[in-house]
N, C-alpha and C positions, 0 to 999 in steps of 0.2 A: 671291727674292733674299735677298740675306745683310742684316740690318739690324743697328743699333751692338747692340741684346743678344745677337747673335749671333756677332759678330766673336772675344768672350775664348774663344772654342773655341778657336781659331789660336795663340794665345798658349803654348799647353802642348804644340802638337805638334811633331813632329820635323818637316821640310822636305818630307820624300817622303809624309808625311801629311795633311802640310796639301794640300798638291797632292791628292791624290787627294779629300780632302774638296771643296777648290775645286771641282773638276770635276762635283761634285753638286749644284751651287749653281747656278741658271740667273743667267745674265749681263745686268748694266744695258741697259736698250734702247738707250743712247749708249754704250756702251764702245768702240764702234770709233772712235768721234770722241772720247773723252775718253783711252784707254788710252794716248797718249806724255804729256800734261801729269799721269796720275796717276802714272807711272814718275816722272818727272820729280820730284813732290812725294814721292815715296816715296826717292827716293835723297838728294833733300834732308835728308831726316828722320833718314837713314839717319848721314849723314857729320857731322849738325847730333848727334847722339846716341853717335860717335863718332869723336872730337876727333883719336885717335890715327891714324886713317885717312887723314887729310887731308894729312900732310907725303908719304905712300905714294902715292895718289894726282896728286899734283904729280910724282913721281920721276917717272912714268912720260914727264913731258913731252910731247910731239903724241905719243904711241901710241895706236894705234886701240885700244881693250879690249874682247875681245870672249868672250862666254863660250864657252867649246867643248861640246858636249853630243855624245850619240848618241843622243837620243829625237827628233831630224828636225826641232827650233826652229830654224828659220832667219828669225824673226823677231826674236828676242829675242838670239839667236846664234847658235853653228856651229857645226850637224849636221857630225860627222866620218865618219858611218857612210861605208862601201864603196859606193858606187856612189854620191857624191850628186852629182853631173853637177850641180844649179848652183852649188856648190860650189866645185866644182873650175876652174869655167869662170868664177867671181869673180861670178857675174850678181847672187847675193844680196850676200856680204859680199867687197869688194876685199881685205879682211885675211887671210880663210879660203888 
């Protein structure tokens, strides 16, 4: 696992970097149970570090936001790829 002198690696990389490094990192035994309150503290952190965000996110009013990818996260958000039947059928996200 990744521990705090480990974390300033992340700091310097690009996004698509950091990701792939994540993915070499074995994962907390609780992640499955902790992974929505640490999103949750991470986008706090997020919008508490940038002030400017926060009138942007209010416009949105009730809209669902939802990221669109094509790497097949239907967790996080929505896979657009061709064929993604639950997708298309709303069963993951009602917004997709």
């Amino acid at each position: 696992m990744c521990g705090p002198n480990d974390r300033v690696q992340f700091l310097h990389l690009a996004a698509n970097q950091a990701k792939r490094r994540g993915r070499q990192i074995k994962m907390r035994p609780d992640w499955e149970d902790r992974k929505l309150t640490i999103m949750h503290n991470l986008l706090v952190h997020k919008f508490n570090e940038n002030l400017e965000l926060i009138p942007k996110l209010l416009d949105t009013g009730g809209a669902v936001l939802v990221e669109g990818n094509t790497w097949h996260d239907n967790y996080w958000g929505c896979c657009s790829c061709p064929g993604a039947e639950a997708i298309a059928d709303g069963t993951i996200w009602d917004a997709c």
